[in-house]
C-alpha positions as CSV (number, residue, x, y, z in Angstrom):
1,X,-8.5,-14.0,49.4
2,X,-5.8,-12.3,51.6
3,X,-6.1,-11.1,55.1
4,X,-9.9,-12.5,55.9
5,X,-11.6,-16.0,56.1
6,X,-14.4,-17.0,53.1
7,X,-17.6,-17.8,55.7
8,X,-20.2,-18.6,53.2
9,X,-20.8,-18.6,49.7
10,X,-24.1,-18.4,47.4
11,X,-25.0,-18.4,44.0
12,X,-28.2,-18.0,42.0
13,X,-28.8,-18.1,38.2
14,X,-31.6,-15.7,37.0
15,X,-32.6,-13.8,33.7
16,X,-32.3,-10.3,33.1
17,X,-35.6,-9.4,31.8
18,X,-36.3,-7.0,34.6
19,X,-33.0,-5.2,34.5
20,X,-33.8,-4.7,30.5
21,X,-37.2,-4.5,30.8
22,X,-37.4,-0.7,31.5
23,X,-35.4,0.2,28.7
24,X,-37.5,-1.8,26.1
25,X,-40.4,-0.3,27.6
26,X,-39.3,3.5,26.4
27,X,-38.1,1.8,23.3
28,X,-41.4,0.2,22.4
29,X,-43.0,3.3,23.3
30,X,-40.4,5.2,20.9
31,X,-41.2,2.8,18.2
32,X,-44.8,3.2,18.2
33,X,-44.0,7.0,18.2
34,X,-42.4,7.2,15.4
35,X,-44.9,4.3,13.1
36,X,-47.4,7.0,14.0
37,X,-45.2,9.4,12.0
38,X,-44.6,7.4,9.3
39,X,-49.0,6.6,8.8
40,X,-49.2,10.7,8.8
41,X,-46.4,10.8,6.3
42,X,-47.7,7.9,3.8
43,X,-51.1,9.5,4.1
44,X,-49.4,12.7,2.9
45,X,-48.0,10.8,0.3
46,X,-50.9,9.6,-1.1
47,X,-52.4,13.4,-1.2
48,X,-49.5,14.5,-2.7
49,X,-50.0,12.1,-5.5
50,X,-53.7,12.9,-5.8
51,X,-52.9,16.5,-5.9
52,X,-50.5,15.6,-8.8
53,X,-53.4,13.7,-10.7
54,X,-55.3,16.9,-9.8
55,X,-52.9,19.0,-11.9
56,X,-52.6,16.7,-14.4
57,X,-56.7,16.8,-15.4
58,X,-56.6,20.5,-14.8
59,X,-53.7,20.2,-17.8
60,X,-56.2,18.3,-20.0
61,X,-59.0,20.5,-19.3
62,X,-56.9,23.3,-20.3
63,X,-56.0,21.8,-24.0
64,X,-59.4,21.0,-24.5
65,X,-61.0,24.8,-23.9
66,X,-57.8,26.0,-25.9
67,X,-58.7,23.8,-28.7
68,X,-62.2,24.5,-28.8
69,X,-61.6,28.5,-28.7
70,X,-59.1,28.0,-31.9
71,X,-61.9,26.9,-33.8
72,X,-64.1,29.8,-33.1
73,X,-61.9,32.2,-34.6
74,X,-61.9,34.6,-31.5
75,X,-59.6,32.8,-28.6
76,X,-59.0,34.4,-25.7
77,X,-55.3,34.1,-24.6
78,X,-55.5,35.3,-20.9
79,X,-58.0,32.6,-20.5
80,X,-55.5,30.1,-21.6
81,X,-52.9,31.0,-19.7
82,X,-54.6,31.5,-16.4
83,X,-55.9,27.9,-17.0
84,X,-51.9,26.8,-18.0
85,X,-51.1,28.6,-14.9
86,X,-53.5,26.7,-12.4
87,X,-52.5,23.3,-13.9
88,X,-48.6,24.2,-13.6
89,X,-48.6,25.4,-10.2
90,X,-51.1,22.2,-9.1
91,X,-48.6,19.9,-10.3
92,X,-45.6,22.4,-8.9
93,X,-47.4,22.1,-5.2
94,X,-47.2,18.5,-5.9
95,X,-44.1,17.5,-6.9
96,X,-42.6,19.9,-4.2
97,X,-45.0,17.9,-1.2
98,X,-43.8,15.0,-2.6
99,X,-40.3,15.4,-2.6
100,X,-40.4,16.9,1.2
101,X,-42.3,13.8,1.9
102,X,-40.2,11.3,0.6
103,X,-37.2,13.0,2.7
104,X,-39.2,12.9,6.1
105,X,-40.2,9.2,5.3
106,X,-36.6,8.1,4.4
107,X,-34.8,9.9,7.8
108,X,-37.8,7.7,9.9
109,X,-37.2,4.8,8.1
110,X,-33.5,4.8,9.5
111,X,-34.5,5.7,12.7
112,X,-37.4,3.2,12.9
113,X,-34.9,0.4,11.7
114,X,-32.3,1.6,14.0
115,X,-34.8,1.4,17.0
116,X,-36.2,-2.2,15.9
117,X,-32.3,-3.4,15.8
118,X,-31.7,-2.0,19.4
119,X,-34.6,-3.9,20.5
120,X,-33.8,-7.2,19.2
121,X,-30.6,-7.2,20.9
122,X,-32.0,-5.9,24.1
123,X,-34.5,-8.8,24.1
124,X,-32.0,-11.2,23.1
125,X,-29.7,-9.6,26.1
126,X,-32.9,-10.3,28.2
127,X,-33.3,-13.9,27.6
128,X,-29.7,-14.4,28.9
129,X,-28.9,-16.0,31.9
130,X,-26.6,-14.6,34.6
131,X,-25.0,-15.7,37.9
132,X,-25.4,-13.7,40.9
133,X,-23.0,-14.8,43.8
134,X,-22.5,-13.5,47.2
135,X,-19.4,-13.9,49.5
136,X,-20.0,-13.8,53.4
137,X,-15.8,-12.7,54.5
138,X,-14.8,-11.8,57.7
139,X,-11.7,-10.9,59.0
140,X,-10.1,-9.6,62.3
141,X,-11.0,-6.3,63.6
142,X,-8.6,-3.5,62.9
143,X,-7.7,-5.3,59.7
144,X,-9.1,-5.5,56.1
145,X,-9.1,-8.3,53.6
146,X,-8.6,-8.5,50.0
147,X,-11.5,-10.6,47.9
148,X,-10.8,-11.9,44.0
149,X,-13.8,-13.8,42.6
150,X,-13.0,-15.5,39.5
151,X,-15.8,-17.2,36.9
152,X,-15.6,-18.6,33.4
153,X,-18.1,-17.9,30.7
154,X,-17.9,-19.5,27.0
155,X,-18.8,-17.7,23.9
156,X,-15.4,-15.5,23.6
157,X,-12.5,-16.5,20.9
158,X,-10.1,-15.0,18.8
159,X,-7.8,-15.3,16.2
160,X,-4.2,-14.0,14.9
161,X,-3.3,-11.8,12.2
162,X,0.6,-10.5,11.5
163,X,1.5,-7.4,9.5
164,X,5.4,-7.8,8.0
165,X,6.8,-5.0,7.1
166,X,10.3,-5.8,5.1
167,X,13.9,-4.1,5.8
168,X,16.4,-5.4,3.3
169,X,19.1,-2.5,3.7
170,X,19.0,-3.9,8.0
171,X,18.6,-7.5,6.9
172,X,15.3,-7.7,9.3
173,X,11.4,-8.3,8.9
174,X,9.3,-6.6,11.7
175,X,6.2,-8.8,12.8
176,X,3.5,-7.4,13.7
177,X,0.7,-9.0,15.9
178,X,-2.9,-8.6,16.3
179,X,-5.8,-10.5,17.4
180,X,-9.4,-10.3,16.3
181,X,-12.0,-10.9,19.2
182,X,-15.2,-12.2,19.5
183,X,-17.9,-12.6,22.6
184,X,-21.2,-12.9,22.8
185,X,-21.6,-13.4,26.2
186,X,-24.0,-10.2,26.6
187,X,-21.9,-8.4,28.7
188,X,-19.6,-5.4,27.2
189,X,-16.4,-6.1,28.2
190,X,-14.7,-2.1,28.8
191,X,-11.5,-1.2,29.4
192,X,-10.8,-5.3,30.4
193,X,-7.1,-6.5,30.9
194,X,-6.7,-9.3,28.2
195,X,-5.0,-12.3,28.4
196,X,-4.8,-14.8,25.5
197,X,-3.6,-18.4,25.4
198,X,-2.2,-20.0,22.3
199,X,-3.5,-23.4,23.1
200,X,-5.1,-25.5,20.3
201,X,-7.7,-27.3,22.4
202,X,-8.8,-29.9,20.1
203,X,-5.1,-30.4,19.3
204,X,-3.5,-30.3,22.7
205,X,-6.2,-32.2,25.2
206,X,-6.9,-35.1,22.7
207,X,-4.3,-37.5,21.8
208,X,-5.0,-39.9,19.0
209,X,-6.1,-43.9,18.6
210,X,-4.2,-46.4,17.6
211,X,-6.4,-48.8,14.9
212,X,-5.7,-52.8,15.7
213,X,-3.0,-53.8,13.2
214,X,-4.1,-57.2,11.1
215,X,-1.9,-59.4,9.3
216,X,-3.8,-61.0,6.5
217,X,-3.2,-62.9,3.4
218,X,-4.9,-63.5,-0.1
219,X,-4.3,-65.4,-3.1
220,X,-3.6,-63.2,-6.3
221,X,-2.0,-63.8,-9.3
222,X,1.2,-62.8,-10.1
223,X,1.8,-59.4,-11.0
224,X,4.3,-57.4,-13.0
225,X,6.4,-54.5,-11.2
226,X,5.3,-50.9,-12.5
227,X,7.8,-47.9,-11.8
228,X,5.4,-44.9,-11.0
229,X,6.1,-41.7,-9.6
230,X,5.8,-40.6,-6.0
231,X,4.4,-37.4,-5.1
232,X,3.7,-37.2,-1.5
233,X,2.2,-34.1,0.6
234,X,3.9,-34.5,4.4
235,X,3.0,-32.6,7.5
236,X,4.8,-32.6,10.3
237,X,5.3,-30.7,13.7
238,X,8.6,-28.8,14.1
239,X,11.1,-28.2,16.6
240,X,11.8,-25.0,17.6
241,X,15.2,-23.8,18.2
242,X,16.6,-21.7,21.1
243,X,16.9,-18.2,20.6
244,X,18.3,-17.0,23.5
245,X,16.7,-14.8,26.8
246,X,17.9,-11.8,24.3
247,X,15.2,-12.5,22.0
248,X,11.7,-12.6,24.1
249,X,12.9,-9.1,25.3
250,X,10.1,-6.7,24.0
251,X,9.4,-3.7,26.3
252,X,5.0,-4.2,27.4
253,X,4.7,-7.8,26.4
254,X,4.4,-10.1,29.0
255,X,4.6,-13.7,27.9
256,X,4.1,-16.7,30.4
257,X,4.4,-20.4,29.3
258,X,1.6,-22.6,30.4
259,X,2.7,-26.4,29.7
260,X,2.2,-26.7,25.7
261,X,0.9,-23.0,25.5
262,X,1.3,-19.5,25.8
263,X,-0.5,-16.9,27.7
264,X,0.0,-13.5,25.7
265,X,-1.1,-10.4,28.1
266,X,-2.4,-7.5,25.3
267,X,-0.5,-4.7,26.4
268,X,-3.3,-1.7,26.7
269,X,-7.2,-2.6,28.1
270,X,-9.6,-3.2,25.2
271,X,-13.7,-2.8,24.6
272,X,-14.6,-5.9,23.3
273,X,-18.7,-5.5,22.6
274,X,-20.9,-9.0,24.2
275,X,-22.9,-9.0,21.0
276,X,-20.4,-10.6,18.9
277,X,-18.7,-8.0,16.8
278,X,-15.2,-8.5,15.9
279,X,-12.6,-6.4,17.4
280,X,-9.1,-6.0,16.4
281,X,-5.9,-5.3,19.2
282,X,-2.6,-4.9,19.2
283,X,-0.2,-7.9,20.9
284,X,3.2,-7.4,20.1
285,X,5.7,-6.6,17.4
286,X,9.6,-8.2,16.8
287,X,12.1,-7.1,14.5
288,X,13.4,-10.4,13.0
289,X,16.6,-11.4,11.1
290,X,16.4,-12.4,7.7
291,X,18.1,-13.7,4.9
292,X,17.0,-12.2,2.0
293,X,16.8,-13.7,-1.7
294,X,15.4,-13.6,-5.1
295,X,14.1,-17.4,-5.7
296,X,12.3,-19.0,-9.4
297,X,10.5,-22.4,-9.4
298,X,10.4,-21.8,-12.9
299,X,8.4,-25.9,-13.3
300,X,5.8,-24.5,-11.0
301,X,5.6,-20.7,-12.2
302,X,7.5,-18.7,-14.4
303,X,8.0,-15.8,-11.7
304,X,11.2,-14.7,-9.5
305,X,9.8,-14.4,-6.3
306,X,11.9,-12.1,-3.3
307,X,11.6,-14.2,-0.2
308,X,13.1,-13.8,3.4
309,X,14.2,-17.3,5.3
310,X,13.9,-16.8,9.3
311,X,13.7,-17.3,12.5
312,X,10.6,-17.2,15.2
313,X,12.6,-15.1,17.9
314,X,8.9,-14.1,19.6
315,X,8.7,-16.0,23.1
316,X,5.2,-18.0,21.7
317,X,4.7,-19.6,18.6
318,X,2.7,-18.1,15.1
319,X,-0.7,-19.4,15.4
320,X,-2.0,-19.9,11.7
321,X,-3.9,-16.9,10.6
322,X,-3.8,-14.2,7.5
323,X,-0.8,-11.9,7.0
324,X,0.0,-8.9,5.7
325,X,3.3,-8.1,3.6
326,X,5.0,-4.9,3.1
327,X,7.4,-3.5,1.2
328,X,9.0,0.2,1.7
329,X,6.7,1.3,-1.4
330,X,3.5,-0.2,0.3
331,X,1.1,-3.5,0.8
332,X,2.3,-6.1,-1.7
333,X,0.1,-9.5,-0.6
334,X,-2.1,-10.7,1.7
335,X,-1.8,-14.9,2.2
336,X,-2.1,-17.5,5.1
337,X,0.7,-17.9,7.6
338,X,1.3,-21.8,8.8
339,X,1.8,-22.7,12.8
340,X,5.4,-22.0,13.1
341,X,6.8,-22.6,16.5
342,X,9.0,-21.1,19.1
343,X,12.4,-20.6,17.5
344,X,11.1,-22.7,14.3
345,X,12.1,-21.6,10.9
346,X,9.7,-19.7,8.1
347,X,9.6,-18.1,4.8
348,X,7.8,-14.9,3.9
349,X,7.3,-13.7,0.3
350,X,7.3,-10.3,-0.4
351,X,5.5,-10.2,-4.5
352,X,7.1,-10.9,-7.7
353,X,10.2,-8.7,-9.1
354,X,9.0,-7.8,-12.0
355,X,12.5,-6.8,-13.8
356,X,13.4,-10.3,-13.7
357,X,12.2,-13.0,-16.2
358,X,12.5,-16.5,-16.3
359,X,11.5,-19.4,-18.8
360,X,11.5,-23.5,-18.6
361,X,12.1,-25.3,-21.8
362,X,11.7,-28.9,-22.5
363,X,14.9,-29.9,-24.5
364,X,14.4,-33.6,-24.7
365,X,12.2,-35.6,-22.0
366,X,10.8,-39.6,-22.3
367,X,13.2,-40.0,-25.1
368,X,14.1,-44.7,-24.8
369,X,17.0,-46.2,-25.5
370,X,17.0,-50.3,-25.3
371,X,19.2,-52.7,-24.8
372,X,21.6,-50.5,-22.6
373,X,23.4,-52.2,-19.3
374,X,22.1,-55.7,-20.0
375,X,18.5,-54.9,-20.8
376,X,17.4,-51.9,-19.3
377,X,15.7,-48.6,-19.8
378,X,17.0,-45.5,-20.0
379,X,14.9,-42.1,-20.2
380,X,16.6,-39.5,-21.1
381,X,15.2,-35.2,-19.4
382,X,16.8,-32.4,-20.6
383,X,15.6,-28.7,-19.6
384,X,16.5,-25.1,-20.3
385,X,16.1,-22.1,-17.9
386,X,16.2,-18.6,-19.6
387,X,17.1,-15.9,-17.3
388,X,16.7,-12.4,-18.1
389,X,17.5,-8.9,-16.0
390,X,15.8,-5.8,-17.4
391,X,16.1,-3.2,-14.1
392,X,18.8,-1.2,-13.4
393,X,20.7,-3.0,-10.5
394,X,22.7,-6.3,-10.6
395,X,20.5,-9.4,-9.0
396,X,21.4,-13.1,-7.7
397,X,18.8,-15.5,-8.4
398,X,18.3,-19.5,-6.8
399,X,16.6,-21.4,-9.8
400,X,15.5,-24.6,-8.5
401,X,14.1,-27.6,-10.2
402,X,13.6,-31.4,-9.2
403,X,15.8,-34.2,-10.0
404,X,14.1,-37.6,-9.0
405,X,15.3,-39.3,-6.4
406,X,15.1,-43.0,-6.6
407,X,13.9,-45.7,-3.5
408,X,14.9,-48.5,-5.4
409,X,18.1,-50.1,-5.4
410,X,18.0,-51.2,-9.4
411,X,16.8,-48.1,-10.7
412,X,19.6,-45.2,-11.1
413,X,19.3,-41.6,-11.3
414,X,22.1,-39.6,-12.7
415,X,23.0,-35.8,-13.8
416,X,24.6,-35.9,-17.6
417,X,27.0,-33.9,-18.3
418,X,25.2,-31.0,-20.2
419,X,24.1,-30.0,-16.8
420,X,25.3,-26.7,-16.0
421,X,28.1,-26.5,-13.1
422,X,27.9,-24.8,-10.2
423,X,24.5,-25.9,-8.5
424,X,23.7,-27.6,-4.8
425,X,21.8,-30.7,-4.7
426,X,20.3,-31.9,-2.1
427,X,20.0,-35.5,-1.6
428,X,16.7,-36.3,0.0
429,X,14.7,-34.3,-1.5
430,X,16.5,-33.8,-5.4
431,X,16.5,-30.3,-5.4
432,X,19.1,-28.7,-7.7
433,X,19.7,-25.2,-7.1
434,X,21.7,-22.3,-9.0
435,X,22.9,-18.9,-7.7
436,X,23.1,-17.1,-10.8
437,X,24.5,-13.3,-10.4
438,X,23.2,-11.6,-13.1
439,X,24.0,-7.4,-13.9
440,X,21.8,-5.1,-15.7
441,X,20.6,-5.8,-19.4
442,X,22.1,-10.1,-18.8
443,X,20.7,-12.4,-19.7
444,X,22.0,-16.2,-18.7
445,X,20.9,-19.7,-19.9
446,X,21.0,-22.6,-17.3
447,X,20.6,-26.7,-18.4
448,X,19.4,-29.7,-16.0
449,X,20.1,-32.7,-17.9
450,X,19.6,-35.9,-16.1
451,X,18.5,-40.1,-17.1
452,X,16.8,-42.7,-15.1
453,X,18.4,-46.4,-16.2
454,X,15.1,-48.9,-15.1
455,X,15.1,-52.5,-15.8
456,X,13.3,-54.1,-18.5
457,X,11.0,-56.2,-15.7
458,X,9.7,-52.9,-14.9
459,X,6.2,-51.2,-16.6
460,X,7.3,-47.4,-16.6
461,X,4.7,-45.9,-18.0
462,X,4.3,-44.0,-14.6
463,X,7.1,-41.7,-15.5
C-alpha cells in the first residue's frame, strides 16, 4: 500500500450457491421447458408411426378388394385406384410427420444437452469456495492511497510448446514459444496480465538423500574375467553458456530471473476459462544461429537426416515440451524437445532428405585369430557405407559410426588400415565421423575397419 495506513483486515470463506443460485433457477426452469417439448414431440412420433401402420392396412385392404373384383370378371378400376390413392397419401402424411418430427426432436436434443452441461458446471461453480476480504485504510486528509491485495489460488498450470521454423540461406532457426494453460479455479480469468515461472518445483525445492554406504564382504569362489560390452544411457544437467546482453534483446518480452528460475511476462492479456480448458498464448520468438548439416547413423537407421547444431540465446531456459519443425515448403515433424538451458547447446531435425541414400554392410565382424601377441584374441570388424546422391544439387554428408572404446588397460582397440582416410574420432566416446562431399548422380563407398586384441584369460563372448 502507498500513501495510507492498513487499519484492519478481515476475511471470510463462503460458498457461492447464492450468487449461482438464480441463474440455475431460470435454467432448471428452461430445462423443464423444453422436456415438455420433447414428451409433445415423441407423442407425435408415435402417431406418426400409427398413422404409417394406418396406411399400410389401408394398402392391404386395397389388394384384397382388387383381387376379389378380378375374379368376377367385371372390376371396377376407379374403385381401385381411389382405394391406391387413400393408402398412398396415408402413408405420404406419415412419412412427411415423421420426418418433421424427427428434425424438431434432434434441434431439442442439442439444446436440452447444451442446457444440462451448463448446469453441471454452474452447480459445480456453486459448490466452490471463495474468500471474501475486507481492508479498513486510512490515510491523511487531502491525500489518497494506493491498495494492491494479492492471494494465491492452486489449480492453474501450464506447459511449453515451440514452433521452429528453418532458414538455411540466413544460417538461423526462429523459435517460437507458446504455453498451454490450464485453471480450474472457477473463476474466468479475462483479459489477465500473465506471468509464468519456469521453475520445476519438484526438481528445484527437493534436494536428494544420501543412502548409508556399507562395506561388506563374502566368500565366493573364484571367478573367470568376462569381456562384455558397455552400453550406458547418461543424463546429466548442462551448463549454459553466456550469450551476451545482445541476445535476451526481444522487443515485448520481459524476462526476470528468480534464483534457479524464470519469470516469463506473456506479452498481450489472455482469457483463460476457470473450468479447465486448455488455452494456447503466445510468449516469445528468437531467431537463432545455426549450423546447418546433412548427418547418417547409418548402424541405427539407414536415413540422411538435415540437422541444425545451436545455441539457446532466449534469456530462460527450453522447458521440455512438443515442438513443431518447419521447413520453407511446410510442417515436416512434430517430436519432444529436452530441457535445454540458458546459453546450452541443442539439435533440431528438420525430416529425412530423401535424394540421399545410404547403406551399412557387414564385411567381416567376430572373425578369431589365436595365438597372436603371446596368447591373445583378436576380433576382427569390418563395415561398408554406400553413399548415393540422386537430386540435383551437390551435398556434404557426416557418416558416423562407433568404434569401441576400451576401459581396460590389456585390451586394445585399433583402426586397420582399410579404414577410409579422412575421418575425426573422437576419443571418449569412439565416434568416427566422415564429411563426404558428394555432386549430383555420385555415389561414394566409405570402410571402418577396426580389431580388439583381448587376452586369452578373458570369456568374450560379450562382444
Amino acid at each position: 500500500m502507498v500513501g495510507g495506513t492498513l487499519e484492519g483486515l478481515r476475511s471470510e470463506e463462503r460458498t457461492r450457491d447464492d450468487q449461482f443460485a438464480p441463474e440455475l433457477k431460470s435454467l432448471e426452469e428452461q430445462i423443464r421447458k423444453l422436456e415438455l417439448d420433447a414428451a409433445t414431440l415423441d407423442d407425435a412420433s408415435a402417431r406418426g408411426r400409427e398413422l404409417a401402420r394406418l396406411g399400410a392396412q389401408y394398402g392391404e385392404v386395397a389388394v384384397q378388394l382388387v383381387s376379389r373384383e378380378m375374379a368376377d370378371g367385371r372390376p371396377d378400376v376407379k374403385a381401385w385406384a381411389s382405394a391406391f390413392d387413400i393408402a398412398l397419401s396415408s402413408r405420404l402424411k406419415a412419412a412427411a410427420e415423421e420426418v418433421d418430427t424427427k428434425a424438431k426432436r434432434r434441434a431439442l436434443t442439442y439444446k436440452l444437452d447444451d442446457l444440462r452441461r451448463k448446469r453441471q458446471r454452474l452447480a459445480a461453480a456453486a459448490q466452490r469456495r471463495e474468500w471474501i476480504a475486507e481492508a479498513l485504510v486510512s490515510c491523511p486528509s487531502g491525500a489518497s492511497a494506493q491498495v494492491e491485495l494479492t492471494y494465491l489460488v492452486g489449480g492453474a498450470s501450464w506447459e511449453p510448446s515451440y514452433e521452429a521454423r528453418a532458414d538455411e540461406a540466413g544460417g538461423a532457426v526462429e523459435v517460437a514459444t507458446y504455453a498451454t494453460l490450464r485453471q480450474a479455479t472457477g473463476e474466468d480469468w479475462s483479459q489477465a496480465k500473465l506471468i509464468l515461472s519456469t521453475a520445476v518445483p519438484t526438481e528445484n525445492a527437493t534436494p536428494p538423500e544420501i543412502s548409508p554406504l556399507k562395506v561388506y564382504s563374502e566368500e565366493k569362489e573364484a571367478e573367470k574375467k568376462v569381456l562384455v560390452r558397455r552400453d550406458e544411457a547418461i543424463d546429466h544437467a548442462e551448463d549454459g553458456k553466456d550469450v551476451g546482453a545482445a541476445a535476451s534483446a526481444q522487443p515485448g518480452l520481459s524476462a526476470r530471473a528468480q534464483g534457479l528460475s524464470v519469470q516469463l511476462a506473456v506479452p498481450e492479456p489472455g482469457d483463460v476459462p476457470g473450468d479447465g480448458a486448455p488455452v494456447r498464448l503466445f510468449v516469445a520468438r528468437h531467431r537463432m544461429k545455426a549450423a546447418f548439416a546433412l548427418r547418417t547413423m547409418p548402424k541405427l537407421a539407414p536415413f540422411v537426416f538435415r540437422v541444425a547444431d545451436l545455441t539457446n540465446q532466449a534469456p530462460f531456459p527450453l522447458l521440455p515440451g512438443a515442438l513443431d519443425a518447419f521447413r520453407p515448403s511446410g510442417f515436416i515433424a512434430r517430436y519432444e524437445l529436452a530441457r535445454v538451458p540458458e546459453g546450452g547447446v541443442f539439435h533440431l531435425t528438420f525430416g529425412i532428405e530423401e535424394s540421399l541414400r545410404v547403406k551399412r554392410t557387414v564385411l567381416d565382424e567376430l572373425k578369431r585369430d589365436t595365438g597372436l601377441f603371446g596368447g591373445n584374441r583378436r576380433y576382427h570388424y569390418a563395415y561398408r557405407f554406400e553413399l548415393a546422391n540422386y537430386g540435383g544439387k551437390a551435398a556434404e554428408l557426416e557418416v558416423s559410426d562407433h568404434v569401441p572404446v576400451s576401459e581396460l588397460d590389456d585390451v586394445k582397440v585399433e583402426l586397420e588400415p582399410q579404414t577410409t582416410q579422412g575421418f575425426r574420432l573422437e576419443a571418449t566416446d569412439g565416434v568416427a565421423t566422415w564429411k563426404v562431399r558428394l555432386n549430383p548422380a555420385d555415389k561414394k563407398k566409405v570402410e571402418l575397419a577396426f580389431h580388439v586384441d583381448v587376452p586369452s584369460s578373458y570369456e568374450s563372448g560379450g562382444l
